[in-house]
mmCIF file of the N, C-alpha and C atoms, coordinates in Angstrom:
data_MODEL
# 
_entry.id   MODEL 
# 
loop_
_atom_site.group_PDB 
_atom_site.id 
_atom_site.type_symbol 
_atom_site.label_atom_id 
_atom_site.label_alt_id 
_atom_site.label_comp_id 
_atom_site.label_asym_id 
_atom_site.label_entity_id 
_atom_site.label_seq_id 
_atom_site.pdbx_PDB_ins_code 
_atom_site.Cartn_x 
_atom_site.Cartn_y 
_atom_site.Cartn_z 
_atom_site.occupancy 
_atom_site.B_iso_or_equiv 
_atom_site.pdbx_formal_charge 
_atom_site.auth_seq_id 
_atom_site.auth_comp_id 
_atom_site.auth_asym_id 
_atom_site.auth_atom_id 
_atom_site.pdbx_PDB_model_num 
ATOM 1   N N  . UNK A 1 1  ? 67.992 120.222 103.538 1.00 0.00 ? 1  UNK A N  1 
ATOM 2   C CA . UNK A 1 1  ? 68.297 121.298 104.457 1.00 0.00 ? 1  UNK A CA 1 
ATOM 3   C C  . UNK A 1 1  ? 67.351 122.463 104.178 1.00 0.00 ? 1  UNK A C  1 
ATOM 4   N N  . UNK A 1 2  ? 66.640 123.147 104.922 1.00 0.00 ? 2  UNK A N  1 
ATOM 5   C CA . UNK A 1 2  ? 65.756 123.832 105.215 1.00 0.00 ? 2  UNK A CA 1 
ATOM 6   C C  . UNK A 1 2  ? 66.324 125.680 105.442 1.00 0.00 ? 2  UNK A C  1 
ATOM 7   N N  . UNK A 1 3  ? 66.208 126.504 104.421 1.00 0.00 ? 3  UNK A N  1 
ATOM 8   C CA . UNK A 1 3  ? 66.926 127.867 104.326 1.00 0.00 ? 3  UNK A CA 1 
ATOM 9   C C  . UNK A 1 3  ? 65.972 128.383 105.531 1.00 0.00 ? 3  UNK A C  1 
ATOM 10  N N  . UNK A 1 4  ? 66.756 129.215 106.219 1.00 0.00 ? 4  UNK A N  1 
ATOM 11  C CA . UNK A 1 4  ? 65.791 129.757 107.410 1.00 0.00 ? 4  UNK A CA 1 
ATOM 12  C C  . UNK A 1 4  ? 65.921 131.534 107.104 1.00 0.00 ? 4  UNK A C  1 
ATOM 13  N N  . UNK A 1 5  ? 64.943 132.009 106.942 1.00 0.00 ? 5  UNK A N  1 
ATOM 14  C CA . UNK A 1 5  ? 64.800 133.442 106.731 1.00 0.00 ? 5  UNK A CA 1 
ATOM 15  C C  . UNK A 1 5  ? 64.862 134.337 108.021 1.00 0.00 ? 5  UNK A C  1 
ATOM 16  N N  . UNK A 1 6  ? 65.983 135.256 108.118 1.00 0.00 ? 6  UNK A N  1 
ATOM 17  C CA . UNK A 1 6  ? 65.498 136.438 109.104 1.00 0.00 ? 6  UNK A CA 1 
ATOM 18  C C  . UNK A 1 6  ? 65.148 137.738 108.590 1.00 0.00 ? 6  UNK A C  1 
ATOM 19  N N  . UNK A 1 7  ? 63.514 137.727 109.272 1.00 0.00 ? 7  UNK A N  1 
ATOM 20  C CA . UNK A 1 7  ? 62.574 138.404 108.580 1.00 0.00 ? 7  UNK A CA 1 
ATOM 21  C C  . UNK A 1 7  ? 63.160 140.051 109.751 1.00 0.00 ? 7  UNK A C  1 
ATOM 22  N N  . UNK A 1 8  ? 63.419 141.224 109.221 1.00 0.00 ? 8  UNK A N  1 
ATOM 23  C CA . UNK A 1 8  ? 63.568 142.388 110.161 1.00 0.00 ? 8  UNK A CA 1 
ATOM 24  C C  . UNK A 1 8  ? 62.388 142.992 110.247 1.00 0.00 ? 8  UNK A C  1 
ATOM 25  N N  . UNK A 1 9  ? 61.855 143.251 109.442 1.00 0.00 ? 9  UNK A N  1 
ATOM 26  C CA . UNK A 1 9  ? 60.167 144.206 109.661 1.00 0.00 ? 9  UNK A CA 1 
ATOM 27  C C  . UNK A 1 9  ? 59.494 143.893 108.513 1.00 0.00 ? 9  UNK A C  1 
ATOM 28  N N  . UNK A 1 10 ? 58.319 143.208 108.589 1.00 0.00 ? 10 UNK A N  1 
ATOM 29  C CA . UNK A 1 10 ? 57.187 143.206 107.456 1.00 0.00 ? 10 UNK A CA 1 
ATOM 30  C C  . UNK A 1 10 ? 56.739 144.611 106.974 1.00 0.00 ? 10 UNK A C  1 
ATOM 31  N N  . UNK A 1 11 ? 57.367 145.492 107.489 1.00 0.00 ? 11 UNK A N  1 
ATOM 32  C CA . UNK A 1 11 ? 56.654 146.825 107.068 1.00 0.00 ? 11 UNK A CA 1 
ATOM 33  C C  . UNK A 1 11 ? 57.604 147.180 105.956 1.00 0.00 ? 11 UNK A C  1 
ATOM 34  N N  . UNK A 1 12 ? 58.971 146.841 105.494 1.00 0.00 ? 12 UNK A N  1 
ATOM 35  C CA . UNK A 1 12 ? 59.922 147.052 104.247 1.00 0.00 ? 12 UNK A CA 1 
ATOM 36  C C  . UNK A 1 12 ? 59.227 146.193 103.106 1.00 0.00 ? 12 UNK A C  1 
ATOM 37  N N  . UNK A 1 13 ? 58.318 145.579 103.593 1.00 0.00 ? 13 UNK A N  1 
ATOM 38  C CA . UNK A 1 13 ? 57.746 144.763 102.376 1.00 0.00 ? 13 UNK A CA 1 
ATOM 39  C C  . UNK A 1 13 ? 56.155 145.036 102.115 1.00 0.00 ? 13 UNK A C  1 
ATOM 40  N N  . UNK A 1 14 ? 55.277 145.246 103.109 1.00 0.00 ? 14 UNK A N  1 
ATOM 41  C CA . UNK A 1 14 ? 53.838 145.418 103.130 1.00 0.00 ? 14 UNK A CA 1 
ATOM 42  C C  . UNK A 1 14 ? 53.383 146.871 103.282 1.00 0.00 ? 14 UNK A C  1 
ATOM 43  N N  . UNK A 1 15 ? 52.655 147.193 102.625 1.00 0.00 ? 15 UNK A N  1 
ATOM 44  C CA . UNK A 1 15 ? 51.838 148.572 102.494 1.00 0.00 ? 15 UNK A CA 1 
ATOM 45  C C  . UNK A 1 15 ? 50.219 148.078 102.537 1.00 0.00 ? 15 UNK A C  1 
ATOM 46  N N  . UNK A 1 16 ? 49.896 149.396 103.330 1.00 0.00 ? 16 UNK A N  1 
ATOM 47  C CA . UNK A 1 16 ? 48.053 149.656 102.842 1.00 0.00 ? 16 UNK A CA 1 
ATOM 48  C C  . UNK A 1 16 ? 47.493 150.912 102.767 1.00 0.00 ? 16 UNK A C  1 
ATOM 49  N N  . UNK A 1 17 ? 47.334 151.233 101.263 1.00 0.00 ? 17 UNK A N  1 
ATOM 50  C CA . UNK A 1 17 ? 47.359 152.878 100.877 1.00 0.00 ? 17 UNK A CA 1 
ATOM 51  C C  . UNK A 1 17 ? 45.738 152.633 100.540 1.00 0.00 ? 17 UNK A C  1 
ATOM 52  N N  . UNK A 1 18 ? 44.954 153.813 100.900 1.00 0.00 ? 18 UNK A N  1 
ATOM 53  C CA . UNK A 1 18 ? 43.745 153.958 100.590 1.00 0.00 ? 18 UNK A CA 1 
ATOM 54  C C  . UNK A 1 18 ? 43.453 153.608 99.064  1.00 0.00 ? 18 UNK A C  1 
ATOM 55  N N  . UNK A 1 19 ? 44.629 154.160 98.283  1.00 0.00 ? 19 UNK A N  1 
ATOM 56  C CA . UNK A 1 19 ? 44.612 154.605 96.703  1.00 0.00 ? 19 UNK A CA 1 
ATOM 57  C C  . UNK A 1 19 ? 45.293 153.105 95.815  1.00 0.00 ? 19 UNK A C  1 
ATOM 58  N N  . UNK A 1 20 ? 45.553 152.243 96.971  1.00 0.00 ? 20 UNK A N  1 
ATOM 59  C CA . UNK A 1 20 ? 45.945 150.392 96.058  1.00 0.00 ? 20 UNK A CA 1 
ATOM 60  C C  . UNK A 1 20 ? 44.359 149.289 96.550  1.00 0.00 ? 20 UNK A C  1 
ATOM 61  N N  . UNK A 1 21 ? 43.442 148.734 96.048  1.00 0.00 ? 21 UNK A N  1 
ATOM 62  C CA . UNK A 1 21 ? 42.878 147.800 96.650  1.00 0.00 ? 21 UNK A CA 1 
ATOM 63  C C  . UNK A 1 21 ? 42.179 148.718 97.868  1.00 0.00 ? 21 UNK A C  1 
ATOM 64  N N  . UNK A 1 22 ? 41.762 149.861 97.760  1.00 0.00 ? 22 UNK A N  1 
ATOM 65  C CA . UNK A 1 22 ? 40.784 149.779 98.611  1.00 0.00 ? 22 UNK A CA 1 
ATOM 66  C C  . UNK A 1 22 ? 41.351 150.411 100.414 1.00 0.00 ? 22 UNK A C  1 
ATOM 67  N N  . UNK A 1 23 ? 43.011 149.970 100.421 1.00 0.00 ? 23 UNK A N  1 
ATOM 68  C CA . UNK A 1 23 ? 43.530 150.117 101.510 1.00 0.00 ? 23 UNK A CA 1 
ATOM 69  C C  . UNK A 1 23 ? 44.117 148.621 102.210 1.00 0.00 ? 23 UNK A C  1 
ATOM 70  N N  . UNK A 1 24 ? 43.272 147.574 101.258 1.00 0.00 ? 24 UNK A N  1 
ATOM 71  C CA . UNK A 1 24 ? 43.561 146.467 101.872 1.00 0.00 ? 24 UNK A CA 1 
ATOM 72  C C  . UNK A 1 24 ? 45.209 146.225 101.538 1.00 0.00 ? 24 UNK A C  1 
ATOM 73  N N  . UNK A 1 25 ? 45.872 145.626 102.566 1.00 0.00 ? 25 UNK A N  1 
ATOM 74  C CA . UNK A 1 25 ? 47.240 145.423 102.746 1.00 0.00 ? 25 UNK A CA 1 
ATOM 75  C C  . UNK A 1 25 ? 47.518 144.666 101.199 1.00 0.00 ? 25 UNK A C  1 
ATOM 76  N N  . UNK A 1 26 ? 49.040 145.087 100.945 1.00 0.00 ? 26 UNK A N  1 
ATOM 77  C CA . UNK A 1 26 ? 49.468 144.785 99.357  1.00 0.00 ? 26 UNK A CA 1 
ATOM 78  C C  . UNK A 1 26 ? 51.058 144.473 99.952  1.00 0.00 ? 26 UNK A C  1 
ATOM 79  N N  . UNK A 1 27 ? 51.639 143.504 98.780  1.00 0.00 ? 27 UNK A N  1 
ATOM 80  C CA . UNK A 1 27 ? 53.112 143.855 98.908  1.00 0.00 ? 27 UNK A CA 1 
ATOM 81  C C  . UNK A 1 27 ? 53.419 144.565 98.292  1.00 0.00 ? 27 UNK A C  1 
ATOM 82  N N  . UNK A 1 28 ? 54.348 145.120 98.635  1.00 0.00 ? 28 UNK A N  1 
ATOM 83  C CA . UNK A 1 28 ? 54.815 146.954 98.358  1.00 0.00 ? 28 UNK A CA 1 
ATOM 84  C C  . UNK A 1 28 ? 55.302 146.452 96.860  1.00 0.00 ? 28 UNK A C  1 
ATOM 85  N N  . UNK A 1 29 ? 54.581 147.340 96.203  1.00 0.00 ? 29 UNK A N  1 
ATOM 86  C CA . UNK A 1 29 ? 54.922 148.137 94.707  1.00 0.00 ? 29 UNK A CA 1 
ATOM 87  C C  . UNK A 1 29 ? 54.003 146.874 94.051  1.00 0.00 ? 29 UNK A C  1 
ATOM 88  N N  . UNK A 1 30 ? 53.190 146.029 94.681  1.00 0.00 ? 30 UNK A N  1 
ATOM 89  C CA . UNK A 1 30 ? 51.932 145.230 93.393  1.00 0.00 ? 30 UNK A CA 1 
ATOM 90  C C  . UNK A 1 30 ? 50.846 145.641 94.216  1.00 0.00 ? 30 UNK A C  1 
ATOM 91  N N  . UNK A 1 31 ? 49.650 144.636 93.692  1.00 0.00 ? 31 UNK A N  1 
ATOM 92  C CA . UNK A 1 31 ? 48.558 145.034 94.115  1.00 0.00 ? 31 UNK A CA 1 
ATOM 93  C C  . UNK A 1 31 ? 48.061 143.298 94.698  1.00 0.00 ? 31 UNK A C  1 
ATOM 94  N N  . UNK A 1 32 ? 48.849 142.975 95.047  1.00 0.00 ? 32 UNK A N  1 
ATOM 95  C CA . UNK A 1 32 ? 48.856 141.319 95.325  1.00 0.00 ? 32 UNK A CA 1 
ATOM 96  C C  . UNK A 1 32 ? 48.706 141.275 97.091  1.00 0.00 ? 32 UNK A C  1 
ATOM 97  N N  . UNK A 1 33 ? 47.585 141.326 97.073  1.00 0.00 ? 33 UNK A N  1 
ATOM 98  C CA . UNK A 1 33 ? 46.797 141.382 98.553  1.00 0.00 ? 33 UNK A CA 1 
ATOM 99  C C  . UNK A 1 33 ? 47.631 139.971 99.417  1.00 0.00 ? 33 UNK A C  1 
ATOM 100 N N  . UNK A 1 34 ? 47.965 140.760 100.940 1.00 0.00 ? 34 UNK A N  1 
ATOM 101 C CA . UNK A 1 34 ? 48.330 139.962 101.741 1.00 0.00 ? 34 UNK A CA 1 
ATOM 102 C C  . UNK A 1 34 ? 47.694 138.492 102.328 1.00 0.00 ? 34 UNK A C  1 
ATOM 103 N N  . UNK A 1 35 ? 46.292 139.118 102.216 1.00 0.00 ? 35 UNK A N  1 
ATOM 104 C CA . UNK A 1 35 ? 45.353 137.891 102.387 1.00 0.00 ? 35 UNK A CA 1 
ATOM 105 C C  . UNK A 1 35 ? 45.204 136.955 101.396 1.00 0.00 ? 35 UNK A C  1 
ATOM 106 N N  . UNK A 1 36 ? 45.600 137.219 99.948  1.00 0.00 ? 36 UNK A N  1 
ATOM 107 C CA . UNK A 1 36 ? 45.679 136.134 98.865  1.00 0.00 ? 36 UNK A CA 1 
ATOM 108 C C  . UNK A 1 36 ? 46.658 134.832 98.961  1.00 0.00 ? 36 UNK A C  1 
ATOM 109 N N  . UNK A 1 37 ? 48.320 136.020 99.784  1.00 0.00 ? 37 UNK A N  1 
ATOM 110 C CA . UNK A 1 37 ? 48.890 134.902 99.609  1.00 0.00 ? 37 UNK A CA 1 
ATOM 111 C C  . UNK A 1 37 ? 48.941 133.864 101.434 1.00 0.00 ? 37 UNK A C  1 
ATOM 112 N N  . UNK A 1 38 ? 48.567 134.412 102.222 1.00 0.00 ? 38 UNK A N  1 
ATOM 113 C CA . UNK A 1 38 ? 48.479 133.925 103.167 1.00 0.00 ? 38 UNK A CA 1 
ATOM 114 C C  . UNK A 1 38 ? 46.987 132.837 103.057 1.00 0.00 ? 38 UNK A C  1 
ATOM 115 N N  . UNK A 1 39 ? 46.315 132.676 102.344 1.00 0.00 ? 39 UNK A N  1 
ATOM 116 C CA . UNK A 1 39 ? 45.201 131.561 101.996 1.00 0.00 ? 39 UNK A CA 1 
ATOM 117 C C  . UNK A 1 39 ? 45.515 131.029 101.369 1.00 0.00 ? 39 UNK A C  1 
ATOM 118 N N  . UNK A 1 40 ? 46.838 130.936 100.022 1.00 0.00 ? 40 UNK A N  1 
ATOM 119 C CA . UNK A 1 40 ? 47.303 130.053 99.667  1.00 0.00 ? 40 UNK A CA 1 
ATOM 120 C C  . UNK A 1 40 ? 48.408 129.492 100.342 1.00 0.00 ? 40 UNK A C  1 
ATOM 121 N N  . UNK A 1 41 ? 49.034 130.078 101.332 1.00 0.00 ? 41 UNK A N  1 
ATOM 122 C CA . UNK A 1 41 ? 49.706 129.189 102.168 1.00 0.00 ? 41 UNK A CA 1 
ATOM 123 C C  . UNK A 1 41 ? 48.915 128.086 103.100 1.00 0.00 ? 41 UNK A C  1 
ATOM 124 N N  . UNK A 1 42 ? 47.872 128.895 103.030 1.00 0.00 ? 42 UNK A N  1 
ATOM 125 C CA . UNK A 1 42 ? 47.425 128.072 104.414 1.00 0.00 ? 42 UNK A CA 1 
ATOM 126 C C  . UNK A 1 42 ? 46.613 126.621 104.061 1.00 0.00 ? 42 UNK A C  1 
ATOM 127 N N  . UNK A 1 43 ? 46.374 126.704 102.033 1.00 0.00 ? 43 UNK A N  1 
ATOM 128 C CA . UNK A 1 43 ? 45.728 125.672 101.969 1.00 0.00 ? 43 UNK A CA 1 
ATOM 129 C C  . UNK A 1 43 ? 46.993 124.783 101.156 1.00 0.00 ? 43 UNK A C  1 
ATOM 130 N N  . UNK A 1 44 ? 48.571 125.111 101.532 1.00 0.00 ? 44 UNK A N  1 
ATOM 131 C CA . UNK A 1 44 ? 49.224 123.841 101.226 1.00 0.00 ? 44 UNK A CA 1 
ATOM 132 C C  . UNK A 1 44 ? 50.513 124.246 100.115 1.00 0.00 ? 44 UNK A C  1 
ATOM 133 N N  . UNK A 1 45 ? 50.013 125.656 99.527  1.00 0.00 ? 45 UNK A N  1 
ATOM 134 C CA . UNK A 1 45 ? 50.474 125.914 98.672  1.00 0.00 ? 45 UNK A CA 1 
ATOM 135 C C  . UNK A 1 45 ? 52.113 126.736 98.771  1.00 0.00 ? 45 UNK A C  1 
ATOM 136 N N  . UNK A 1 46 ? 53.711 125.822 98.294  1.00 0.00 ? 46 UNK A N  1 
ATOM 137 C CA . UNK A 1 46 ? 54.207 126.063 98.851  1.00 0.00 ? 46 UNK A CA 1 
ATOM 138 C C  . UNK A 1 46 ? 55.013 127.702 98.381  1.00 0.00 ? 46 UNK A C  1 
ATOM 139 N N  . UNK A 1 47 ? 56.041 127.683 98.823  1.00 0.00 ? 47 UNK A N  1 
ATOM 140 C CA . UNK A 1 47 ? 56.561 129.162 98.315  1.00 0.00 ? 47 UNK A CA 1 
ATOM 141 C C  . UNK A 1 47 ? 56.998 129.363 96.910  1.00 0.00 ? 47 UNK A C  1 
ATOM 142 N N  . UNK A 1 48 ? 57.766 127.943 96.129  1.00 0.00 ? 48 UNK A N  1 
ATOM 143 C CA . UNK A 1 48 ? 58.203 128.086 94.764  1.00 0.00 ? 48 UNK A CA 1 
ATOM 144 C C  . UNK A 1 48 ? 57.071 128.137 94.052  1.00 0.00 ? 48 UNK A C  1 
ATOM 145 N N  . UNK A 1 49 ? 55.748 127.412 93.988  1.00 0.00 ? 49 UNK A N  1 
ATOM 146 C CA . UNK A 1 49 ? 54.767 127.585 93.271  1.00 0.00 ? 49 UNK A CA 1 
ATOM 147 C C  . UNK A 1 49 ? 54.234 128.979 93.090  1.00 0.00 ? 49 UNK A C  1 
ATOM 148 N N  . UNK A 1 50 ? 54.274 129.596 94.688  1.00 0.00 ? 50 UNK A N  1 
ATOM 149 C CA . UNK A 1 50 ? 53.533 131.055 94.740  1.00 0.00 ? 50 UNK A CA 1 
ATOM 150 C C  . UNK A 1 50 ? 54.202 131.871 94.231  1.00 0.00 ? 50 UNK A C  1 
ATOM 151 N N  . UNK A 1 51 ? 55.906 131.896 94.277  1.00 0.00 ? 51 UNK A N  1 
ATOM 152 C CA . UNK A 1 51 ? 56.924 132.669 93.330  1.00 0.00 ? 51 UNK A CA 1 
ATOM 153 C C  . UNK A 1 51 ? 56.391 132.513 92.182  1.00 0.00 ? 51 UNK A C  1 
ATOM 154 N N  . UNK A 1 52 ? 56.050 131.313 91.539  1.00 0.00 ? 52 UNK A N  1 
ATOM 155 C CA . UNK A 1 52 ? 56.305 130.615 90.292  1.00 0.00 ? 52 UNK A CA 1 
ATOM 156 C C  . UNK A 1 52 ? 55.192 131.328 89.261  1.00 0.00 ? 52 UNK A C  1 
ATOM 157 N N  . UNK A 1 53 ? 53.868 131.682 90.500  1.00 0.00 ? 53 UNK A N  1 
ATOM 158 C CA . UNK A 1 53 ? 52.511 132.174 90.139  1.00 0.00 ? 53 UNK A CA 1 
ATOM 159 C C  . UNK A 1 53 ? 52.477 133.629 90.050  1.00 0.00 ? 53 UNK A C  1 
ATOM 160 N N  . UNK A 1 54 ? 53.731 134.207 90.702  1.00 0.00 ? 54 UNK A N  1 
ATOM 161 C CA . UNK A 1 54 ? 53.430 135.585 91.481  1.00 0.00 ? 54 UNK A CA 1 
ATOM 162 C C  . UNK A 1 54 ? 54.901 135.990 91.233  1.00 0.00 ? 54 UNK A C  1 
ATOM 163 N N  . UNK A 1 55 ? 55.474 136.031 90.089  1.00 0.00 ? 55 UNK A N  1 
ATOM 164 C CA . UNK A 1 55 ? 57.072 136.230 89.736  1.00 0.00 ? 55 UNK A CA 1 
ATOM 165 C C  . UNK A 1 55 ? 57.734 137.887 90.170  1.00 0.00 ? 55 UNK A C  1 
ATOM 166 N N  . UNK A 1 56 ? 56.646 138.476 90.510  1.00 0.00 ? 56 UNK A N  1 
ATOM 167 C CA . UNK A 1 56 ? 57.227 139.802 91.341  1.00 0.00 ? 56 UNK A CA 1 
ATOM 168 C C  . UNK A 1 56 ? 57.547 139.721 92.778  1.00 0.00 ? 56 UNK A C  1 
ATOM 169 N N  . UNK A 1 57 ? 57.224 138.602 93.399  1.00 0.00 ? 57 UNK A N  1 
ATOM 170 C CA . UNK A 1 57 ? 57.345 138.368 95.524  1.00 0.00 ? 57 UNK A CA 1 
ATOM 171 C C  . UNK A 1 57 ? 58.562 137.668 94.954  1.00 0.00 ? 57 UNK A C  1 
ATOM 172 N N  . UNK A 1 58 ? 59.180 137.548 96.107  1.00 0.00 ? 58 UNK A N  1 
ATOM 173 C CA . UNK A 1 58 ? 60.365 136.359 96.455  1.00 0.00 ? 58 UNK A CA 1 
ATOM 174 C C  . UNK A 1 58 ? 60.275 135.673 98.327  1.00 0.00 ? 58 UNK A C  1 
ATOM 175 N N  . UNK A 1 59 ? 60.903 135.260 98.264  1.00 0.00 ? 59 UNK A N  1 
ATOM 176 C CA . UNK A 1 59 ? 61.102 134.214 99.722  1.00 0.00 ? 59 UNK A CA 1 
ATOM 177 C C  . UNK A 1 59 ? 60.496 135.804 100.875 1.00 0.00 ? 59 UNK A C  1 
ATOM 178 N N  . UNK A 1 60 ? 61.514 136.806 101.123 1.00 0.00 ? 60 UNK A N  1 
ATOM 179 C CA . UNK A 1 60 ? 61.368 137.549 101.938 1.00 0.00 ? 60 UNK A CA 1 
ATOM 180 C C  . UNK A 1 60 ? 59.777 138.104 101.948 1.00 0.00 ? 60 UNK A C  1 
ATOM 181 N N  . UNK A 1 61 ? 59.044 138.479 100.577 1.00 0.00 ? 61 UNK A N  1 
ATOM 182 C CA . UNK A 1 61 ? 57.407 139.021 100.708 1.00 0.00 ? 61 UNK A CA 1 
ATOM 183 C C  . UNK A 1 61 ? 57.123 137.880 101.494 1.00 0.00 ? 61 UNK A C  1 
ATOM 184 N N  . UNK A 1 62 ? 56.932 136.682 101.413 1.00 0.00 ? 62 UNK A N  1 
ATOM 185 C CA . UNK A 1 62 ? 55.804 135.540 101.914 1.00 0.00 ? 62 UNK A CA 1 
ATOM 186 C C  . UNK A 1 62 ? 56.561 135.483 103.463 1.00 0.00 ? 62 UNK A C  1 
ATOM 187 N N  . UNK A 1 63 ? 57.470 135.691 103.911 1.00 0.00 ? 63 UNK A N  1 
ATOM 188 C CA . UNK A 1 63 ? 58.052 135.681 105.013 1.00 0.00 ? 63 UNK A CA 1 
ATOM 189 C C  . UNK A 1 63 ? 57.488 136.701 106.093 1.00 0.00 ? 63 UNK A C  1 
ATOM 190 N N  . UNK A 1 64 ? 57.777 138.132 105.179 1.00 0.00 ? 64 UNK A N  1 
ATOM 191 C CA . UNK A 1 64 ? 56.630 139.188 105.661 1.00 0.00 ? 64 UNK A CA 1 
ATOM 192 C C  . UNK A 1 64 ? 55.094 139.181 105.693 1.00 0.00 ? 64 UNK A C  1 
ATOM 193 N N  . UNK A 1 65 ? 54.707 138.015 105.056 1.00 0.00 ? 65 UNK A N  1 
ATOM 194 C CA . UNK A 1 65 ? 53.196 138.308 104.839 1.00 0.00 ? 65 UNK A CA 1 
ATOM 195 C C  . UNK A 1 65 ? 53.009 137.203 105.961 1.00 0.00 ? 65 UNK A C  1 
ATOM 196 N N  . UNK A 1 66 ? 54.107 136.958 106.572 1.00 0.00 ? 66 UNK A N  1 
ATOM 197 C CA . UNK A 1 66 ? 53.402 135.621 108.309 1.00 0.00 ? 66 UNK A CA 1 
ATOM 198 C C  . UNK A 1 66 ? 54.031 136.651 109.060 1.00 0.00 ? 66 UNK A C  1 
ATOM 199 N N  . UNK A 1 67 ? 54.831 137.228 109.150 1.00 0.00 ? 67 UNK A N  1 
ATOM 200 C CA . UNK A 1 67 ? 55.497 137.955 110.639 1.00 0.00 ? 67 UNK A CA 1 
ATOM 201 C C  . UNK A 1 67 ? 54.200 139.280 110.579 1.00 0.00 ? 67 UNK A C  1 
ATOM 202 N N  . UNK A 1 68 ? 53.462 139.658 109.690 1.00 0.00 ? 68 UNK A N  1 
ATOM 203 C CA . UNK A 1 68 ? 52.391 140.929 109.569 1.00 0.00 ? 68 UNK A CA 1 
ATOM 204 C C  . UNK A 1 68 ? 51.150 140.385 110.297 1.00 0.00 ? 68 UNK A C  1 
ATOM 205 N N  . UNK A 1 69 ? 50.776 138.831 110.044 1.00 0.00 ? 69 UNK A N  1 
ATOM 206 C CA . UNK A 1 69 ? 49.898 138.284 110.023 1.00 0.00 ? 69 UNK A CA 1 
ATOM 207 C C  . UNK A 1 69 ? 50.027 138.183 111.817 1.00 0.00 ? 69 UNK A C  1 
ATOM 208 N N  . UNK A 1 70 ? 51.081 137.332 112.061 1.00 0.00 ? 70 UNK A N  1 
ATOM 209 C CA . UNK A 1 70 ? 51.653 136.843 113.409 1.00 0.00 ? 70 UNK A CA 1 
ATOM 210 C C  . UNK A 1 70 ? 51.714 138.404 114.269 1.00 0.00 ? 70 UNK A C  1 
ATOM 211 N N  . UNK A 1 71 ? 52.233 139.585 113.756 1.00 0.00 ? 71 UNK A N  1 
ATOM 212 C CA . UNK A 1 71 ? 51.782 140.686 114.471 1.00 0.00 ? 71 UNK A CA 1 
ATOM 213 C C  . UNK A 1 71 ? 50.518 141.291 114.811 1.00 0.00 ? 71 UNK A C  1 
ATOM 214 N N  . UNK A 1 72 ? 49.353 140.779 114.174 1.00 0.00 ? 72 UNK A N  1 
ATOM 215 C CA . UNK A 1 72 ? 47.907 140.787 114.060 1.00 0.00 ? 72 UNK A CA 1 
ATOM 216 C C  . UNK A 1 72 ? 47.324 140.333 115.136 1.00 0.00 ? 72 UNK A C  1 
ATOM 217 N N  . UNK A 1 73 ? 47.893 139.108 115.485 1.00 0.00 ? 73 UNK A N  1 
ATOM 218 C CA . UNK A 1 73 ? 47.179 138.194 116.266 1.00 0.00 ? 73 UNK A CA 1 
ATOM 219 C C  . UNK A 1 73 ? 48.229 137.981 117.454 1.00 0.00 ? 73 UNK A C  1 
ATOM 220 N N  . UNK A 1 74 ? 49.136 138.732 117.711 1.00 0.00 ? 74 UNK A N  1 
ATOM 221 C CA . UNK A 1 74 ? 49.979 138.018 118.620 1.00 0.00 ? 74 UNK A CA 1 
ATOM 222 C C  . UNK A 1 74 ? 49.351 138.788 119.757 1.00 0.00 ? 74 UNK A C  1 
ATOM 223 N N  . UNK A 1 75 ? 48.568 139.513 120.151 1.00 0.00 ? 75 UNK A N  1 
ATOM 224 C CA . UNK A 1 75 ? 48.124 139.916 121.665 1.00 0.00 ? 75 UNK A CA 1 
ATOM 225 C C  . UNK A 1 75 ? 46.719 139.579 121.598 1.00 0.00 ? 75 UNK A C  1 
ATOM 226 N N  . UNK A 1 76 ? 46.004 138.613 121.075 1.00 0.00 ? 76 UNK A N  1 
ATOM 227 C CA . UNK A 1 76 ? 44.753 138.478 120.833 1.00 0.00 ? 76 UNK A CA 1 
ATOM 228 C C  . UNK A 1 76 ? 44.325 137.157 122.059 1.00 0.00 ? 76 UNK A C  1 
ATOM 229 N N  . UNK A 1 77 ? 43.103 137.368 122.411 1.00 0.00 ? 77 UNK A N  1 
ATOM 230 C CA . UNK A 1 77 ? 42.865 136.642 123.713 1.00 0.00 ? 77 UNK A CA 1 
ATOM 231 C C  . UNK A 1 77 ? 41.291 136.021 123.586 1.00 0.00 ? 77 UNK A C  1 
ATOM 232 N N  . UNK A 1 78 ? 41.284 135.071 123.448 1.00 0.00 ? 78 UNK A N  1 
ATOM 233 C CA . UNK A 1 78 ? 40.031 134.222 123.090 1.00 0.00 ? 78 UNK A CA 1 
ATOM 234 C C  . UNK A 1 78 ? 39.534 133.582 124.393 1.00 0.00 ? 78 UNK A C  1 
ATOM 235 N N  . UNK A 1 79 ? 38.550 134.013 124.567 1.00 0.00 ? 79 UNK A N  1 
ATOM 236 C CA . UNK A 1 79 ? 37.810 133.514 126.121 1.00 0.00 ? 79 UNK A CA 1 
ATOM 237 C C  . UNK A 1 79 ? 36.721 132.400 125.498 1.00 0.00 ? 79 UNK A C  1 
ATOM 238 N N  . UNK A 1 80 ? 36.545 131.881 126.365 1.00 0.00 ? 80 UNK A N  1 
ATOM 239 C CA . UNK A 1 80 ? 35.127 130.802 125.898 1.00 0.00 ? 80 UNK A CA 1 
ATOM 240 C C  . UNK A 1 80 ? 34.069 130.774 126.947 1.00 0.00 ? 80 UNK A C  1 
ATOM 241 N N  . UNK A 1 81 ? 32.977 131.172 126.065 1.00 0.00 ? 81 UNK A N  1 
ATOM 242 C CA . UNK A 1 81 ? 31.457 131.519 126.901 1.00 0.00 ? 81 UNK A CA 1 
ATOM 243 C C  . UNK A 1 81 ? 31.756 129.860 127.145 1.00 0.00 ? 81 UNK A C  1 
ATOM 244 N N  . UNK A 1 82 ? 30.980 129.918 128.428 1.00 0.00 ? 82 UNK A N  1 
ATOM 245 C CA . UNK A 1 82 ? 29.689 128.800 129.190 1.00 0.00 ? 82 UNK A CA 1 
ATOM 246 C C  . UNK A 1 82 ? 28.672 128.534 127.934 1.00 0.00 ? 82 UNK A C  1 
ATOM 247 N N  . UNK A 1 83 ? 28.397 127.415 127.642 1.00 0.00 ? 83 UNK A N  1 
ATOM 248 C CA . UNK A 1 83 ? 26.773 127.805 126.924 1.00 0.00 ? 83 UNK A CA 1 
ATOM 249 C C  . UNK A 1 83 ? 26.110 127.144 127.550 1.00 0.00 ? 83 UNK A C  1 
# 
């Protein structure tokens, strides 16, 4: 059986302060860049391992770090040239 998360706002979990990384997006209170863990999702890697690696996130950070991601790209519109 498969726990299903309801995620309310990635913003209770994600920050990007000039003064953490540059500005690049963090989960709130580390310095554990959003894009780190969203490339290890994407190459397979599942959530207990990334807890397991990353013992300060839990289920809800990695939940927020796809609904932030999915807010990124959700009005984005890809046309395709002729070549």
């Amino acid at each position: 059986m498969y726990k299903i998360a309801v995620m309310k706002k990635w913003e209770n979990h994600i920050e990007a302060n000039p003064e953490i990384m540059y500005g690049k997006p963090v989960i709130k209170g580390t310095r554990i860049p959003v894009d780190l863990i969203l490339e290890k999702m994407s190459n397979g890697t599942n959530f207990q391992t990334i807890i397991s690696d990353y013992p300060d996130l839990n289920e809800e950070d990695l939940y927020a770090c796809l609904a932030y991601a999915t807010s990124l790209i959700r009005n984005e519109v890809t046309i395709s040239l002729a070549s």
